[in-house]
C-alpha positions as CSV (number, residue, x, y, z in Angstrom):
1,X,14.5,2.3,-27.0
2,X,15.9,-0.1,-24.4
3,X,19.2,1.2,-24.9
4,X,17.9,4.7,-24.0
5,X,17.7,2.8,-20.5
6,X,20.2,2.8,-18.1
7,X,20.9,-0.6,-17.0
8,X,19.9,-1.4,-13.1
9,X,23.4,-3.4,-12.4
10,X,24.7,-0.1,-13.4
11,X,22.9,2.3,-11.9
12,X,19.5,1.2,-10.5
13,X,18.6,4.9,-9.5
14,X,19.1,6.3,-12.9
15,X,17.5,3.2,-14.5
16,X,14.2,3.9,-12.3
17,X,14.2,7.3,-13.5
18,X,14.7,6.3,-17.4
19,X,11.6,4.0,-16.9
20,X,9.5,6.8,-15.4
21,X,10.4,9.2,-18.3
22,X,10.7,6.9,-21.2
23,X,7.9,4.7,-20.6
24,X,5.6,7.8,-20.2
25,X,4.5,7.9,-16.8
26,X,5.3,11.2,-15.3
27,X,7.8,13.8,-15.5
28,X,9.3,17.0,-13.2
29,X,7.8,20.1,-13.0
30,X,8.3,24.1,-12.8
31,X,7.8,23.6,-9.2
32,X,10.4,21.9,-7.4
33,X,9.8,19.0,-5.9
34,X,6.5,18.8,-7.6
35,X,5.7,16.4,-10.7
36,X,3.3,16.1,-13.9
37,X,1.6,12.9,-13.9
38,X,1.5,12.0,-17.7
39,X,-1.6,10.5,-19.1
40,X,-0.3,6.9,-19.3
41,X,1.4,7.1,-15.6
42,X,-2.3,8.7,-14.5
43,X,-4.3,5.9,-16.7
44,X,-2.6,3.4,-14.3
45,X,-3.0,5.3,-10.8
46,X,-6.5,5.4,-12.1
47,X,-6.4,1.9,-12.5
48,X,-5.1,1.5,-8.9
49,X,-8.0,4.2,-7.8
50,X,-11.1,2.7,-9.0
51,X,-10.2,-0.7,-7.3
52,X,-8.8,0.6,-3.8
53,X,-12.1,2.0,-4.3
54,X,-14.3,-0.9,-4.5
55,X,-12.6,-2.3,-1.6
56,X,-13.6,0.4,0.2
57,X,-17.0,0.4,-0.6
58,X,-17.4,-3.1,-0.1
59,X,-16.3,-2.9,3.6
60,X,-18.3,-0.1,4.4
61,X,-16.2,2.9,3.5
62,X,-17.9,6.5,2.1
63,X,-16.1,9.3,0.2
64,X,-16.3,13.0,1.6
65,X,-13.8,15.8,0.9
66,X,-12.0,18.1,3.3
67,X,-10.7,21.4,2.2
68,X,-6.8,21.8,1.6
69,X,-6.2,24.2,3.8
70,X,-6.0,23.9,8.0
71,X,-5.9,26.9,10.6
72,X,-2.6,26.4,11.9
73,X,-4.4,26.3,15.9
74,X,-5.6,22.9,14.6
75,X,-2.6,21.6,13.4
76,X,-0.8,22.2,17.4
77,X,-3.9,20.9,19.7
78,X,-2.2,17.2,19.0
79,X,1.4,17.2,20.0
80,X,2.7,14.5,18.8
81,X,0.7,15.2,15.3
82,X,2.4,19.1,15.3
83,X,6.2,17.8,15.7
84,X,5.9,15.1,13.2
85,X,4.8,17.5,10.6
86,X,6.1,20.5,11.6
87,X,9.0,20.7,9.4
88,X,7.0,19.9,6.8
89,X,4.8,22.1,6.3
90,X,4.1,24.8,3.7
91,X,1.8,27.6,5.3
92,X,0.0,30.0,3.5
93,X,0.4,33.5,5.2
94,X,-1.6,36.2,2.7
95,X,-4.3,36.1,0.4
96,X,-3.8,39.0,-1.9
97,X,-1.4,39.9,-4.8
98,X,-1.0,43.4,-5.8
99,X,1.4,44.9,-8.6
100,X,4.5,46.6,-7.4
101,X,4.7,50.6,-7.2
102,X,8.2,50.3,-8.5
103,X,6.9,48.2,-11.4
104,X,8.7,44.8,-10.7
105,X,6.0,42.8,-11.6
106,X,3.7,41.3,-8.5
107,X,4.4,41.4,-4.9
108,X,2.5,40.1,-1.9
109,X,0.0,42.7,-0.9
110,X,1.3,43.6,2.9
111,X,-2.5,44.3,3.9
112,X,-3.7,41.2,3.1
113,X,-2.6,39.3,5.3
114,X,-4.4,36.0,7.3
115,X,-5.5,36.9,10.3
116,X,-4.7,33.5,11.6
117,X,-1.9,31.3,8.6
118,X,-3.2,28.4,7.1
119,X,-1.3,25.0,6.5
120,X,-1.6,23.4,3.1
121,X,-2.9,20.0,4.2
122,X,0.0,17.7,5.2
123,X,-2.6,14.9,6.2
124,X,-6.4,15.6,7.2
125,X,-7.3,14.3,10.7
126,X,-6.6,17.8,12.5
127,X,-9.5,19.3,10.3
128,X,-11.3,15.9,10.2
129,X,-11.8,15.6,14.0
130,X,-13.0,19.1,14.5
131,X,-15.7,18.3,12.1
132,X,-16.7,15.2,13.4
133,X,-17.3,17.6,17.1
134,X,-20.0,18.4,15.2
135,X,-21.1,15.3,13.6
136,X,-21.1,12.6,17.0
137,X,-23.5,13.4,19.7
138,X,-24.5,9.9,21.0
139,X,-23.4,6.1,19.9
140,X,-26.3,6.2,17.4
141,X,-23.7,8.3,15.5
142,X,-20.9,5.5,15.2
143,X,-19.4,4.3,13.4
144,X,-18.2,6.7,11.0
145,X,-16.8,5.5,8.1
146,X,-15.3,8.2,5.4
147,X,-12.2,8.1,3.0
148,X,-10.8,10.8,1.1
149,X,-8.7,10.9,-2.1
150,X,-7.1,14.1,-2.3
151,X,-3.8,15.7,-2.8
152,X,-1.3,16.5,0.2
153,X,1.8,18.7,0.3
154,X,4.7,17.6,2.5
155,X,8.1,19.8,1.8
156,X,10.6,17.1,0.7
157,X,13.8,18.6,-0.1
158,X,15.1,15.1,-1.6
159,X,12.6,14.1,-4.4
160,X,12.3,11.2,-6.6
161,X,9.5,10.9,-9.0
162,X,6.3,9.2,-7.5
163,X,8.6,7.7,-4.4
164,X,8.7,11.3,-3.0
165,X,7.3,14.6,-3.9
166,X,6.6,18.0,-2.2
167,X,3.2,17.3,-3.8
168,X,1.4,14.0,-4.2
169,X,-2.2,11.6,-4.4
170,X,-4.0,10.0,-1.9
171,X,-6.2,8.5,-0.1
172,X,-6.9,8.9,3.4
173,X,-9.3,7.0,5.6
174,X,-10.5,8.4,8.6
175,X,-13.1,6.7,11.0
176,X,-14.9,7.2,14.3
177,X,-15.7,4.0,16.7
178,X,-17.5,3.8,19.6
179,X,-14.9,1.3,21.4
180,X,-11.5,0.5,21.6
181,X,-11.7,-2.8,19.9
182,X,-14.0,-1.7,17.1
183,X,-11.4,0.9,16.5
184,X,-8.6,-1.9,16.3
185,X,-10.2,-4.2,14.0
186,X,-10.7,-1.4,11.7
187,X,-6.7,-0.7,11.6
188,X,-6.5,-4.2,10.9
189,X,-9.1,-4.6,8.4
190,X,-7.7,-2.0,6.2
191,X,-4.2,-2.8,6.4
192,X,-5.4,-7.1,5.3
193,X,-7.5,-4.7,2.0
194,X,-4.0,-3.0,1.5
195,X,-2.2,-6.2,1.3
196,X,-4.5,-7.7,-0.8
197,X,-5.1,-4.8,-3.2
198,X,-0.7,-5.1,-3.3
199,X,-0.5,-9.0,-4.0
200,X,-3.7,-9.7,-5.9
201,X,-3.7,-6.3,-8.2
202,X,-0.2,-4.9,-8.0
203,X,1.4,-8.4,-8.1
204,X,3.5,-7.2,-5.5
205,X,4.5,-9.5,-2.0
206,X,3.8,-7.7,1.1
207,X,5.1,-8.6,4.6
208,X,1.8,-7.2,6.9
209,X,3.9,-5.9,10.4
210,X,3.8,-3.2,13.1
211,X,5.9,-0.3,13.5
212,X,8.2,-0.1,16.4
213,X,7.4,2.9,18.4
214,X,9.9,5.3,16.9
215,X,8.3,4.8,13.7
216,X,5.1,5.2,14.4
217,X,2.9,7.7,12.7
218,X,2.9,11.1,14.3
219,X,-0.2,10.9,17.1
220,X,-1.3,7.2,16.7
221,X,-1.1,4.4,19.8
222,X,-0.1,2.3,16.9
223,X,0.7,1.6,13.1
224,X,0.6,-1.2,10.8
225,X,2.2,-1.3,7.6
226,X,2.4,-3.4,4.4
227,X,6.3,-3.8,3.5
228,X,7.4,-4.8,-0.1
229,X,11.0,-5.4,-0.9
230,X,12.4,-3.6,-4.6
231,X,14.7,-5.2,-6.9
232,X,17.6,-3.3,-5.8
233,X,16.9,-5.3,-1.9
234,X,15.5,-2.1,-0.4
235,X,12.6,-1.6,1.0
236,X,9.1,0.4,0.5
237,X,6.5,1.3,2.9
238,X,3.8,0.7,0.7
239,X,0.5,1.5,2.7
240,X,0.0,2.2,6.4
241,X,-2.8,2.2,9.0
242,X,-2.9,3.6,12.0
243,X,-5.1,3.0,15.4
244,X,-5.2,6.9,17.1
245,X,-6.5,5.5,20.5
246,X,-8.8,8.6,21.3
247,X,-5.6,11.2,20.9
248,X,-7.4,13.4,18.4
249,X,-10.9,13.1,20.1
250,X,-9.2,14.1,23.0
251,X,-7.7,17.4,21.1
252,X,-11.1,18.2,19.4
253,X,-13.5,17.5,22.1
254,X,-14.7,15.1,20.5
255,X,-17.6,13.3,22.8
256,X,-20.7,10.9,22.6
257,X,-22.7,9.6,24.9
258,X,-22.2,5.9,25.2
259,X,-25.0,2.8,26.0
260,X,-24.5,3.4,29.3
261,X,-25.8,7.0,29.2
262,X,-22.2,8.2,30.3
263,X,-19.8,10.5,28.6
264,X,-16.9,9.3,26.7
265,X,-14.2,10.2,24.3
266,X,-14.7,8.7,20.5
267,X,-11.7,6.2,19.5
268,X,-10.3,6.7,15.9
269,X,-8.5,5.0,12.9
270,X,-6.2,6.6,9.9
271,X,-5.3,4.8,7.1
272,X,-3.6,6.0,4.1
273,X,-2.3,4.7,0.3
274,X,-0.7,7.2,-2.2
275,X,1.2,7.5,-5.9
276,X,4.2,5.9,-4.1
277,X,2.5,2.8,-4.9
278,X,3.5,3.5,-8.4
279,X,6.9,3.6,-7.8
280,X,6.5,0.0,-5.8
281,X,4.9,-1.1,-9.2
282,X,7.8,-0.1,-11.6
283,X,10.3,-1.3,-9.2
284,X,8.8,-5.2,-8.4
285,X,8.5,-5.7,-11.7
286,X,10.1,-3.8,-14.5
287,X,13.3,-4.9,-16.5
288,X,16.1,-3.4,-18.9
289,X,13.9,-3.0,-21.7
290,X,11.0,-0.9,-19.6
291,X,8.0,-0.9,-17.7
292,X,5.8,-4.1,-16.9
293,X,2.5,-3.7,-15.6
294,X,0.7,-6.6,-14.1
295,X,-2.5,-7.3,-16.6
296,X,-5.4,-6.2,-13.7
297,X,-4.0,-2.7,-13.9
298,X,-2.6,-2.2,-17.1
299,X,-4.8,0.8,-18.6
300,X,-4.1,-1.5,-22.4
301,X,-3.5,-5.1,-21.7
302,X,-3.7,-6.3,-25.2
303,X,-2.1,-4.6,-28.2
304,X,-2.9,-5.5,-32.1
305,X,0.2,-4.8,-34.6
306,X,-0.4,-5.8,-38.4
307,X,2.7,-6.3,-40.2
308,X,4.3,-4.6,-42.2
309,X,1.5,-1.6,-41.6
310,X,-2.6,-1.4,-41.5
311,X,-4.4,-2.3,-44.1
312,X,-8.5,-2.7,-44.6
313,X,-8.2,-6.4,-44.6
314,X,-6.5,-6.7,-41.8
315,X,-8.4,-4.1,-39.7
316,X,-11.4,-6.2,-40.7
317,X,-9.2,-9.0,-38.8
318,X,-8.9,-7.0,-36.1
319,X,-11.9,-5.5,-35.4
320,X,-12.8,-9.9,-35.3
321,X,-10.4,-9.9,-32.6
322,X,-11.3,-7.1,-30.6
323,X,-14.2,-8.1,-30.5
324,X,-14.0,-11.2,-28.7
325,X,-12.0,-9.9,-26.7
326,X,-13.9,-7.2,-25.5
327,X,-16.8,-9.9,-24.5
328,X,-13.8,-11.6,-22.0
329,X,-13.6,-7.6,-20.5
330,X,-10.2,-7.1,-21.9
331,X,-8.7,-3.9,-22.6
332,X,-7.2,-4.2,-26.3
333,X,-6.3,-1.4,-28.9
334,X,-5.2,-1.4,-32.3
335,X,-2.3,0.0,-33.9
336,X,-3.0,1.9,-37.0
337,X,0.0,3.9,-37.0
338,X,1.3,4.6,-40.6
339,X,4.4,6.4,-39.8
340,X,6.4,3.5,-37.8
341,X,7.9,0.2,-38.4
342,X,6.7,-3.1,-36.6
343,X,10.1,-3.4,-35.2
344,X,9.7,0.3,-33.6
345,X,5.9,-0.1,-32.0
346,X,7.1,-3.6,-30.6
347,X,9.8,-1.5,-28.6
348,X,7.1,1.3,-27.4
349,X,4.9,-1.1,-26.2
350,X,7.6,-3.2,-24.6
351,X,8.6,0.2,-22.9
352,X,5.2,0.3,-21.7
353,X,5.0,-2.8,-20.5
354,X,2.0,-3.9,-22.8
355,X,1.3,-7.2,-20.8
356,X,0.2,-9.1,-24.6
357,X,1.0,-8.3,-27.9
358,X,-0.7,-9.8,-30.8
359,X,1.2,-9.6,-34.6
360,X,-0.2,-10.6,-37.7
361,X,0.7,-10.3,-41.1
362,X,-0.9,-11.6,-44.6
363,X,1.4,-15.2,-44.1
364,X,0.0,-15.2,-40.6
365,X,-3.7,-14.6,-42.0
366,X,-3.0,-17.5,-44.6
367,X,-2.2,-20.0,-42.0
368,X,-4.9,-18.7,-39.4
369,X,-2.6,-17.6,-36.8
370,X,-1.6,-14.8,-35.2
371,X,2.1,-14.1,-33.3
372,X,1.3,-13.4,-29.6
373,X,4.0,-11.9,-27.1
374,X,3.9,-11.8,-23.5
375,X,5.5,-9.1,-22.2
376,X,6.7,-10.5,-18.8
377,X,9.1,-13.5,-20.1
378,X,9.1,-12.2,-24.1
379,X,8.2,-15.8,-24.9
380,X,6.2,-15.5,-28.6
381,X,3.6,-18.4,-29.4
382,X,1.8,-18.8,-32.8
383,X,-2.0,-19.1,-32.2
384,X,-5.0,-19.8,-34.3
385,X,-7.4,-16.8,-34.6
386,X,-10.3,-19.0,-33.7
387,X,-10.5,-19.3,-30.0
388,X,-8.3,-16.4,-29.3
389,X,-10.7,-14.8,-26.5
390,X,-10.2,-17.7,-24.3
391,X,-6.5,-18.1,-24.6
392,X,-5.6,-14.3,-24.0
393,X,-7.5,-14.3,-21.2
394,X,-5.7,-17.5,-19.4
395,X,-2.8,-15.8,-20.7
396,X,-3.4,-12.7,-18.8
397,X,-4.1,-14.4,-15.5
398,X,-1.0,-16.9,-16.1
399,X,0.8,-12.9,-16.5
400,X,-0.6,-12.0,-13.3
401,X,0.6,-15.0,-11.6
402,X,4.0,-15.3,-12.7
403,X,4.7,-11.4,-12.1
404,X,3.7,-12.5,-8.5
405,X,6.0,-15.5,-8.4
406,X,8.7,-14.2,-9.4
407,X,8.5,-11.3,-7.3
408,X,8.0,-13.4,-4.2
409,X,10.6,-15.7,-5.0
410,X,13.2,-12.7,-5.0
411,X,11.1,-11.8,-2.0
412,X,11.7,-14.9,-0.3
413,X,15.0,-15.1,-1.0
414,X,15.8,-12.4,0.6
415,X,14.9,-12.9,4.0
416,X,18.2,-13.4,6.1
417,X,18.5,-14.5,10.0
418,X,21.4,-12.5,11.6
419,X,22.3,-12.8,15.2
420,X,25.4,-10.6,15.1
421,X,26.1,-7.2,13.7
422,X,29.1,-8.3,11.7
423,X,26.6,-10.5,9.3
424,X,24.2,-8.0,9.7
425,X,26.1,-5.6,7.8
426,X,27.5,-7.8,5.4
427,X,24.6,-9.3,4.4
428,X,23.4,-5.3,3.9
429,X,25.9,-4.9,1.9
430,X,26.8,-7.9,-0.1
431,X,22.7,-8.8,-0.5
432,X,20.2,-6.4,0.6
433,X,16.8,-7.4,1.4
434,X,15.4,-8.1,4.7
435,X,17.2,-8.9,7.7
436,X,15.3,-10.8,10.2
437,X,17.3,-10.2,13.9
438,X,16.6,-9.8,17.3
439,X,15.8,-6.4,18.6
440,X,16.2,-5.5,22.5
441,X,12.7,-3.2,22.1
442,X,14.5,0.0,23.1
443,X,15.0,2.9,21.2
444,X,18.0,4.0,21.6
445,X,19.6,0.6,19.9
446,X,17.2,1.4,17.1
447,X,18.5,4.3,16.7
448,X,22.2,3.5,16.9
449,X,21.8,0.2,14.5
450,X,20.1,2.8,12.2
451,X,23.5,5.4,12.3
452,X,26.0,1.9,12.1
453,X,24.2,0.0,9.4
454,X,22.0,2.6,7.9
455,X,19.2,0.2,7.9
456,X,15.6,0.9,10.1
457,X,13.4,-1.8,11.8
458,X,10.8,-2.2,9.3
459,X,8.3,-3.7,10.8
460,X,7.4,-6.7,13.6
461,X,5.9,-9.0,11.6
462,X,2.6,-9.7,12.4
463,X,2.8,-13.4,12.0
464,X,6.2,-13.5,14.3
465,X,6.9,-16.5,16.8
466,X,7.8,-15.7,20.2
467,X,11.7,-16.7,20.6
468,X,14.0,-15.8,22.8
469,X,17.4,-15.3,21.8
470,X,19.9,-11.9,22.4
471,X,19.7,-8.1,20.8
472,X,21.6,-8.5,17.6
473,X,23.8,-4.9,18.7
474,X,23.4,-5.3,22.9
475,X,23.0,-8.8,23.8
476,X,20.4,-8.0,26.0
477,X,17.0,-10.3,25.7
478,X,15.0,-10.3,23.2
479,X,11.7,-12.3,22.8
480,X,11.0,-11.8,18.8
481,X,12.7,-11.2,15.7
482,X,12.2,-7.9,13.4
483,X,12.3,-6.8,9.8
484,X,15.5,-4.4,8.9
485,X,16.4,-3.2,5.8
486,X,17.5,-0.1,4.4
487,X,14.3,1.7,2.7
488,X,13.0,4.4,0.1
C-alpha cells in the first residue's frame, strides 16, 4: 500500500492527496469543488466535534442553528462584511423547476423567481445579528452565548480536499456582550480553547498571534488566529476569532439598555473552526506509509490481528483483551477478516494510521505475549498478556506526546530571524517555515513583500517583545517582529 503513495520529497502535494484517498478519509464529488467525507475521514471530524464541543460547553457556550440561506439586503448593511465575501458567494435566484416545452429535460421555471435572491450562507453573523434585534432589549439579556456547527458554501475555484472546498463543516460562534472588554476577553478566550483543542487533542503546535489589519476578517476591529506550520514549511490558519467592536450591532440595530438606563449599541465576538483542521492533522503528522492520528482522536486506537487468521481460541484471547481494555476507555476492534493476510491488514491499518497494533499468534499464546506496534515510530515490543490494560494505555499517551514533540521540534526549528530581504527569501526558499522579521506596520509593504516573496504576515505573535530594529523591505522603524511564511 505505501508504494501506492507518492513520496512527500517528491511531490508533497500529490502525496497529501494519496493519503486523503488511500487512507479513506474523503474523496471529490459530482459537484465541483465540493467533497464526500468518507466514513473513516467523518469518524475523526466527529472525533474533533464532540470535544470542540465540550470545550464549549464548559465555558459557557449553547448550540442554536441558523438557516442556510440570507436575503441578500442582509448580507450589504455591513460593508466591510459584503466586499469580503462578495466574490464568494453562491446566490440562489428561483425556487421552482418546471420541465421544458421543447422536451430538454428541466429548466428554471422563469415565474418563479425570488422576489428578493438569497445567499447560500458564506458565514452567519448577517442573519445572526438581525435575530439577536429581537432577542436583546436590556443588559439583563447579555451575554449571549451561541455556537453553531453547520455547513458553509464559499465559491473556491482552487480546491484541495478538506484544505479548501466550495462546500465545507463548521463551527461558528457568535456572542453578544454588554461591554467592550467583555467582548475582548471572549475573542481571547476562545482563541486559548482553539490552541489547546490543537496541541492537547490534534498534537499539533500552534503559535496564538493577531492578524495585521489587511488580514483581518471581513467586518471585525480585530482577529486572532492559531498558526500551525505543515511538513512541507508552510503554513495553516488553523482556527480564528474575531472581536466585531459593535460593527454588526450597528448594521442591525441592535440596542439594549445599559445599567445606566441609557441606550447603547451591543459589542460582539465571532469565532470559527472547520474540516480544514483535518488537513492540519494529516499534514503535522503523517509519513510515507499513511495517515497517523494522534490516539485522543483516532475513531480505533487499538487494533487486534491473530496470525496467521481468526480462530475460536484466539477470539476467546481477544475478547480477554478487549476487555480490559475497554475498562481503561480505549477504543479497540478486532480483526476477523478471513480473506487477507497479516502482512496485508498490517499495511491498511498503517495507512490508517492505527495509533497501536496488537499481533498474536499460537507461539505468542504459548509464551504469554502478544507483538504490539506503535504506529508513530513502528518500534514492535513483545508484551505479556497479563497487564496489557495498563501498558496500552501509557502507551497511548507516550503516542500522544511524542506526535507532539516531534511536531514542535520541526516547529521550532523552523523559526528563522531575518533582517534583510535577501535572507528572507532564501531562507523561503531553501527552508520554509516561519520567518520572524520586522515589519514597518503599513500596508502597502505587506503587500509588496507578499508580490516579491510570495509569503503573507501570519500573525504578530501574541507573546512578542517590543524591539526596535528597521522594516525588513523599507528600513523604516519598526518596534516588533512578525510571523511570515507562505500558507495554504
Amino acid at each position: 500500500m505505501a508504494k501506492e503513495i507518492t513520496s512527500r520529497s517528491e511531490d508533497y502535494s500529490q502525496w497529501y492527496i494519496d493519503i486523503v484517498k488511500k487512507a479513506q478519509l474523503a474523496e471529490n464529488s459530482a459537484v465541483r469543488g465540493c467533497m464526500v467525507i468518507k466514513p473513516y475521514g467523518y469518524a475523526i471530524w466527529e472525533k474533533m466535534r464532540d470535544q470542540l464541543d465540550r470545550m464549549f460547553k464548559e465555558t459557557g457556550h449553547v448550540n442554536a442553528y441558523f438557516p442556510l440561506f440570507i436575503p441578500k439586503s442582509f448580507l450589504s448593511k455591513e460593508a466591510e462584511h459584503v466586499e469580503g465575501f462578495a466574490k464568494e458567494c453562491a446566490v440562489v435566484t428561483h425556487h421552482r423547476l418546471m420541465n421544458d416545452p421543447n422536451g430538454s429535460g428541466l429548466i428554471v421555471d422563469p415565474t418563479a423567481k425570488l422576489e428578493e435572491e438569497l445567499i447560500v450562507r458564506p458565514t452567519s453573523e448577517t442573519i445572526i445579528w438581525n435575530t439577536y434585534r429581537d432577542w436583546i432589549q436590556s443588559y439583563r439579556d447579555l451575554p449571549i452565548l451561541i455556537n453553531q456547527w453547520a455547513n458553509v458554501v464559499r465559491w473556491e475555484m482552487r480546491t484541495r480536499l478538506f484544505l479548501r472546498t466550495a462546500e465545507f463543516l463548521w463551527q461558528e460562534g457568535h456572542t453578544a456582550h454588554a461591554t467592550r472588554q467583555e467582548a475582548i476577553e471572549e475573542a481571547l478566550q476562545m482563541q486559548r480553547v482553539y490552541a489547546q483543542f490543537a496541541e492537547e487533542y490534534m498534537a499539533m503546535p500552534v503559535i496564538q498571534g493577531a492578524k495585521t489589519p489587511n488580514e483581518r476578517f471581513a467586518g471585525a476591529e480585530d482577529t486572532l488566529t492559531i498558526e500551525a506550520l505543515m511538513q512541507d514549511g508552510k503554513a495553516l490558519q488553523a482556527g480564528t476569532s474575531h472581536f466585531l467592536g459593535q460593527n454588526f450591532a450597528r448594521a442591525f440595530e441592535v440596542n439594549f439598555l445599559n445599567e445606566e438606563n441609557q441606550q447603547e449599541l451591543v459589542w460582539a465576538t465571532s469565532w470559527g473552526v472547520s474540516t480544514r483542521l483535518m488537513g492540519g492533522l494529516i499534514m503535522t503528522h503523517s509519513d510515507d506509509e499513511g495517515l497517523i492520528v494522534p490516539p485522543k482522536l483516532a475513531p480505533t486506537q487499538v487494533v487486534i490481528v491473530p496470525i496467521p487468521k481468526p480462530s475460536p481460541e484466539f477470539g476467546e484471547v481477544a475478547d480477554k483483551i478487549m476487555r480490559e481494555l475497554r475498562d481503561k476507555g480505549i477504543s479497540v476492534m478486532y480483526d476477523q477478516d478471513m480473506k487477507n493476510r497479516p502482512g496485508f491488514k498490517f499495511a491498511e491499518y498503517e495507512m490508517r494510521g492505527i495509533p497501536v497494533r496488537i499481533a498474536f499468534g499460537a507461539r505468542d499464546l504459548e509464551n504469554n505475549q502478544l507483538e504490539v506496534a506503535r504506529r508513530d515510530t513502528k518500534e514492535k515490543t513483545s508484551v505479556p498478556i497479563d497487564g496489557i490494560g495498563n501498558y496500552v494505555a501509557n502507551l497511548l499517551d507516550e503516542i500522544q506526546q511524542n506526535l507532539f514533540n516531534r511536531a514542535k521540534a520541526y516547529r521550532d526549528s523552523h523559526i528563522t530571524r531575518v533582517d534583510n530581504m535577501d535572507d528572507f527569501k532564501q531562507v523561503l526558499a531553501e527552508k520554509g517555515g516561519f520567518i520572524s522579521a520586522h515589519w514597518d506596520g503599513t500596508t502597502e509593504t505587506e503587500l509588496k513583500i507578499k508580490e516579491l516573496a510570495k509569503a503573507t504576515i501570519r500573525c504578530i505573535p501574541n507573546d512578542n517583545e517590543p524591539e526596535d530594529g528597521v522594516c525588513v523591505l523599507t528600513g523604516n522603524p519598526s518596534k516588533q517582529r512578525v510571523l511570515f511564511a507562505m500558507a495554504y
